[in-house]
N, C-alpha and C positions, 0 to 999 in steps of 0.2 A: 512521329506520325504512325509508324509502323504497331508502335505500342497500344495507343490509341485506338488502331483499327484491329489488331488482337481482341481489346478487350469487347469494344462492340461488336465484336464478331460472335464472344460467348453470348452475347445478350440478345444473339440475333435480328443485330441491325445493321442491315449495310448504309455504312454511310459516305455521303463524300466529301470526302475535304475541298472545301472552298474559299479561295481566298476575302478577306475581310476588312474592317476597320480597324485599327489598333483607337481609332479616338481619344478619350483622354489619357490613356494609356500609355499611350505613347510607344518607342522601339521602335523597331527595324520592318517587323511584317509581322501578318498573323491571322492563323484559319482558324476555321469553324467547321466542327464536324456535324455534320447535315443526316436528318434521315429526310428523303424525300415523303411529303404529305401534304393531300389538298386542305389540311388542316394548319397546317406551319405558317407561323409569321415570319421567316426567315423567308427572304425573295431573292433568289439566285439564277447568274445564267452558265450555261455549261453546254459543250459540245458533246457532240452526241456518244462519242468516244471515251466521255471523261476525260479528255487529256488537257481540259482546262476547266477549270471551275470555279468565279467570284460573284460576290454578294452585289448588288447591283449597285451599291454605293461606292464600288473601287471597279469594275470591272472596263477591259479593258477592250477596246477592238480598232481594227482599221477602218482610217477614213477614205472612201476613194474618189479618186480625183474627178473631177468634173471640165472646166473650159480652162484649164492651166494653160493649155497653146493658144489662146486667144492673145491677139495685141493690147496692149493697154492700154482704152483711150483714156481723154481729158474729161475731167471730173466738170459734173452739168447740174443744178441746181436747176427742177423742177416744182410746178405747184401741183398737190397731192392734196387734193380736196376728200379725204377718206378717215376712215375712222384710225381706231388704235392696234388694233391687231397687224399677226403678221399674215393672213388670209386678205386682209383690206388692202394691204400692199400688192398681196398678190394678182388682185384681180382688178388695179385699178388699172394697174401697168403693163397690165398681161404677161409678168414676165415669171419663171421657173423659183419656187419657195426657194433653193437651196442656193440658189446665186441672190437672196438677199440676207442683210446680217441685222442676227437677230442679239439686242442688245436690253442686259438685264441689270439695273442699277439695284446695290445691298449697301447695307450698312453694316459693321462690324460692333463687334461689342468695344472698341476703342472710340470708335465714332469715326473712322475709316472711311470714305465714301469706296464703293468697290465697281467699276464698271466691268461685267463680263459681255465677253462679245465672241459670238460663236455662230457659224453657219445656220439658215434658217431651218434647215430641215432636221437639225438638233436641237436639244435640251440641255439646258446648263443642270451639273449634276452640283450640287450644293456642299457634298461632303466632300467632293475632290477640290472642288472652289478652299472650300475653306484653307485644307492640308496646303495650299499653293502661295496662301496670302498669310498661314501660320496666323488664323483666324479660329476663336471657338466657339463665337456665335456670329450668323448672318439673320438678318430681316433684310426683307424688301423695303425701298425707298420709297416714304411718302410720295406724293405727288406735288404736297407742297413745299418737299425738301426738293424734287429736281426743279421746280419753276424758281425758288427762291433763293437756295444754294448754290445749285448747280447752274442755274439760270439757262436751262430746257426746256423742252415741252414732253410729256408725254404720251409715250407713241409713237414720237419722233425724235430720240436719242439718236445722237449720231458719235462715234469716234473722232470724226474728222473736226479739228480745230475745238474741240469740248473743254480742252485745258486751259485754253485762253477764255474763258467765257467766265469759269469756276475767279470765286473771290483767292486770293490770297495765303488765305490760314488755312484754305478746304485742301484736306489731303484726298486726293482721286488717284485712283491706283488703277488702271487697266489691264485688267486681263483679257488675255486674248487664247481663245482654243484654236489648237492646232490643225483645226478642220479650215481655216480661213485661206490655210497656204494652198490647199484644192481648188479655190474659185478664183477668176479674176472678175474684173469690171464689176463689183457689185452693186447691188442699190439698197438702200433705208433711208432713215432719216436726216432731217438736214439741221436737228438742235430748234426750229422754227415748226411753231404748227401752220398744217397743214402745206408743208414746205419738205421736198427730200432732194436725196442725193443718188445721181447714178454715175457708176464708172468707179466707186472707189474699191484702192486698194491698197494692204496692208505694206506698210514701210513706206513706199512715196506719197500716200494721201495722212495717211495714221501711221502711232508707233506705238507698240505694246508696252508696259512698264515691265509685265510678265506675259510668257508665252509655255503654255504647254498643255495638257491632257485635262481638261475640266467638261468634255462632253458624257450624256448620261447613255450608257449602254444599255440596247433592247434587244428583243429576239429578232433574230433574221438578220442581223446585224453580223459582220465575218469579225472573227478571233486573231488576234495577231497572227494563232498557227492557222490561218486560213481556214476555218471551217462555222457554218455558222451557230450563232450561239440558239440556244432554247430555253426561254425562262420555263424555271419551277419554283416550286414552293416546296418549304421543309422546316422539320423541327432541328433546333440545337442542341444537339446536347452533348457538346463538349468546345475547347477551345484551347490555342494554345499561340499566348504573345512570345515572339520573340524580342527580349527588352535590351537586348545586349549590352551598352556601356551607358544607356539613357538615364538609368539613375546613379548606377555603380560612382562613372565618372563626378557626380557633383557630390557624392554621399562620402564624408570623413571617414576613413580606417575602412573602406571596404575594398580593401584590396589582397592580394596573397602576395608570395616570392615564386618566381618562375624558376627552373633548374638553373636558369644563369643566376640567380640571385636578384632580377630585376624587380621593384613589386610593378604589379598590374592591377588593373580593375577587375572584379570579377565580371564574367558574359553572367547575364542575369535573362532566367526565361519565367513566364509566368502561365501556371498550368492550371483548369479546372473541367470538371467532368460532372453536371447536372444530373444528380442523382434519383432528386425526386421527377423532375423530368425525361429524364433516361424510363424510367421505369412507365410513367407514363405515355411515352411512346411507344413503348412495348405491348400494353397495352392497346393502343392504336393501332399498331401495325398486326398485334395478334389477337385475334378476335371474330366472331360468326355472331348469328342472330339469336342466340341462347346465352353467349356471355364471353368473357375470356378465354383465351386459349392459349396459357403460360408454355414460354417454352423451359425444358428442364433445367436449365443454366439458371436460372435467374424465377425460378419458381417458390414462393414463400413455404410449399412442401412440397415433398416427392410424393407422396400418397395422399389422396381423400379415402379413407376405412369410411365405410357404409354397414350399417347394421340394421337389419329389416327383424323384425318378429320379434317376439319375444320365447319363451321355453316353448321348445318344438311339440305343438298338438295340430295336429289341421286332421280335416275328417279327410281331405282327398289323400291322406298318405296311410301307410299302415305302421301301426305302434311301434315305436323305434324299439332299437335293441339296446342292450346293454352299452356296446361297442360307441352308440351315436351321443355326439353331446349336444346342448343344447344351442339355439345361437348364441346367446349373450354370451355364454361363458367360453364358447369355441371362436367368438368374437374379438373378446377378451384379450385370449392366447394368440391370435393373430396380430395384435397390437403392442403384444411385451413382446413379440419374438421380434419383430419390426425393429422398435426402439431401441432394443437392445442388440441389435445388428447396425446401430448407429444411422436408422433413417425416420425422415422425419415427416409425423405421418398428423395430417389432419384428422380426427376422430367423431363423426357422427354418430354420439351416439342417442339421439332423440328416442322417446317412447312413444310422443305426441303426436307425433309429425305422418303423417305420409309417404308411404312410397315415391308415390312421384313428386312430392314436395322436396325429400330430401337428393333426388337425382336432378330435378328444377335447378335447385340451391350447387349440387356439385356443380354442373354444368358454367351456372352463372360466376361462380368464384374459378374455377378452371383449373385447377390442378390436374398436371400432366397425365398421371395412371388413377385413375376409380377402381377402388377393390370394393366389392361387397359379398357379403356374405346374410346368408338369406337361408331357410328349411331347404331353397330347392338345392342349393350348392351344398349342403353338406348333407343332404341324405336322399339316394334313388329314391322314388314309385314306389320300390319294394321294400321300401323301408330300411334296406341296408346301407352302412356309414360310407362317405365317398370321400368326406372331410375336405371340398374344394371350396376355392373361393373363386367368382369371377373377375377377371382381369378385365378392367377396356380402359383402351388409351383418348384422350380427352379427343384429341382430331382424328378417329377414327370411327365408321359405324358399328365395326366387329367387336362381340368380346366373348371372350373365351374363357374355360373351367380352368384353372391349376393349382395345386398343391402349395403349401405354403415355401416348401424348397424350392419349386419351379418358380413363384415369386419371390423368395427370396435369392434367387441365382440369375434373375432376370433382372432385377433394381442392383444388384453390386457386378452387372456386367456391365 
């Protein structure tokens, strides 16, 4: 990690590392280094500290309790003449979203029936569902797979006694999120349309096949380390799986001898760093209403050389002397003294073009330092040699006269 944030550090990107998906991947764990932008497809939340940071498809936070001290009455089959949502429940019954259980039937690419059942005032996150039931693809269940299969209705799936309903061959798996151990007495459905259930609760009415963390984390939502989270958006551009014995362990002769002579598996990690997108972010993140604004770590050249005029005549000057050269060829000599100083210098040197075309063009490609040289830099009013060039740096408005040593002692500082 440390490596990582080095190197985006030259690039001029702070990024933050974010915990992630390993997905097909597979391993132990694995982050993603994040530049925050309202352009990024990457969807993250993070305290405001940084001291936690995951991709909304793992991330994690606490559930707080609601009516746990409550007694737990007997479970009451009522008529619920209401639609399919979980707002219809709500307002039929007048009773609080989060003390009802909201229940989401998938199918697996096994052919798996998957019941998730999670607090109402949550979302079942899909990529942690999967990780739990060691699942690589889920769809949502027909409607005519719960009446016909499952033998439910929909809208009004219920946990309670669903397994006796289901035929024989049907494998139903329940999952249960760990938000359910918050509420007691709840209400949903009763497996019957227009039919529910109130008072139930997990383990004396229902029992999980699996119980653990498949809720979908949002902002304003608290962090394990107590603090609340705040989605953003951000580019990727890098990543690093930790794979450790996931393939080693089943892959023939990958192993070494340890100093005791034992063999082992090797730990196996898996690294990449988006390069064409690294750079493109930099772009993004560097930049004004004229064009790029490379920073010098990561600049395609250290110099843009500008060359204005051709052999020095202008009537507002007075006839040069001996001593003064022309621009092109004092232009020239700016250019071999550069390259041959080992820097690496973009060279305009247009006849056709424009002044302000060819400062337009610097501007919009962005290279860090703009040198030009021009009649008025290398010769006074009075026509006497001065032999300068101007200096200005791309994110600044100033620029200024120096000598080809002052530039050259200024780019190798």
């Amino acid at each position: 990690k440390k490596t990582y944030t080095r190197i985006f550090d030259r690039f001029g990107l702070k990024t933050i590392i974010v915990e992630s998906d390993n997905g097909y991947i597979g391993g132990e764990y694995c982050h993603e280094f994040v530049v925050e932008s309202e352009v990024g497809e990457s969807r993250f939340l993070v305290t405001e500290d940084n001291s936690y940071a995951a991709h909304v498809d793992v991330a994690k936070f606490k559930r707080d309790n609601k009516n746990v001290d409550e007694e737990l009455l007997p479970v009451k089959q009522v008529e619920a003449i209401r639609g399919t949502t979980m707002e219809d429940g709500v307002k039929i019954h007048n009773k609080p979203l989060w003390q009802q259980i909201k229940d989401v039937l998938f199918v697996d690419e096994k052919g798996r029936f998957i019941l998730a059942i999670i607090r109402g005032d949550y979302d079942v996150n899909e990529v942690k569902l999967m990780h739990v039931v060691k699942a690589y693809q889920l769809r949502h269940a027909a409607d005519d797979e719960i009446r016909n299969i499952i033998h439910s209705e929909p809208g009004f799936i219920s946990p309670v006694g669903i397994k006796e309903l289901i035929d024989k061959d049907v494998n139903l798996i329940i999952v249960a999120d760990e938000s359910l151990r918050t509420i007691k007495n709840a209400y949903g459905g009763a497996n019957k349309k227009h039919r529910d259930l109130f008072n139930m609760n997990i383990d004396r009415d229902y029992k999980a096949d699996i119980e653990g963390d498949i809720a979908l984390a949002k902002e304003g939502y608290i962090s394990k380390n107590n603090k609340p989270l705040i989605a953003k958006k951000g580019i990727e551009v890098g990543n690093i799986f930790q794979l450790g014995f996931h393939y080693s362990s089943k892959m023939k002769g990958a192993t070494f001898m340890d100093e005791k002579g034992q063999e082992k598996p090797y730990y196996m990690g898996c690294y990449g760093i988006g390069l064409g997108r690294t750079l493109a972010t930099v772009v993004e993140i560097y930049n004004d209403e004229k064009g790029i604004v490379w920073p010098q770590t990561v600049a395609p050249y250290a110099v843009h050389l500008i060359h204005l005029g051709g052999v020095m005549a202008s009537a507002k000057l007075q006839p040069a002397t001996p001593e003064v050269k022309n621009v092109q060829s004092f232009t020239e000599d700016v250019y071999k003294k550069l390259t041959e100083s080992g820097i690496d210098v973009l060279f305009d040197d247009r006849t056709d073009v424009s002044a302000g075309a060819k400062f337009a063009d610097a501007d919009l490609i962005g290279i860090p330092i703009r040198l030009v040289v021009s009649e008025r830099t290398i010769q006074q009013s009075s026509g006497q040699a001065q032999d300068k060039i101007e200096w200005k740096e791309r994110s600044k408005k100033e620029a200024e006269l120096l000598s080809i040593n002052e530039v050259l002692n200024r780019l190798k500082g």
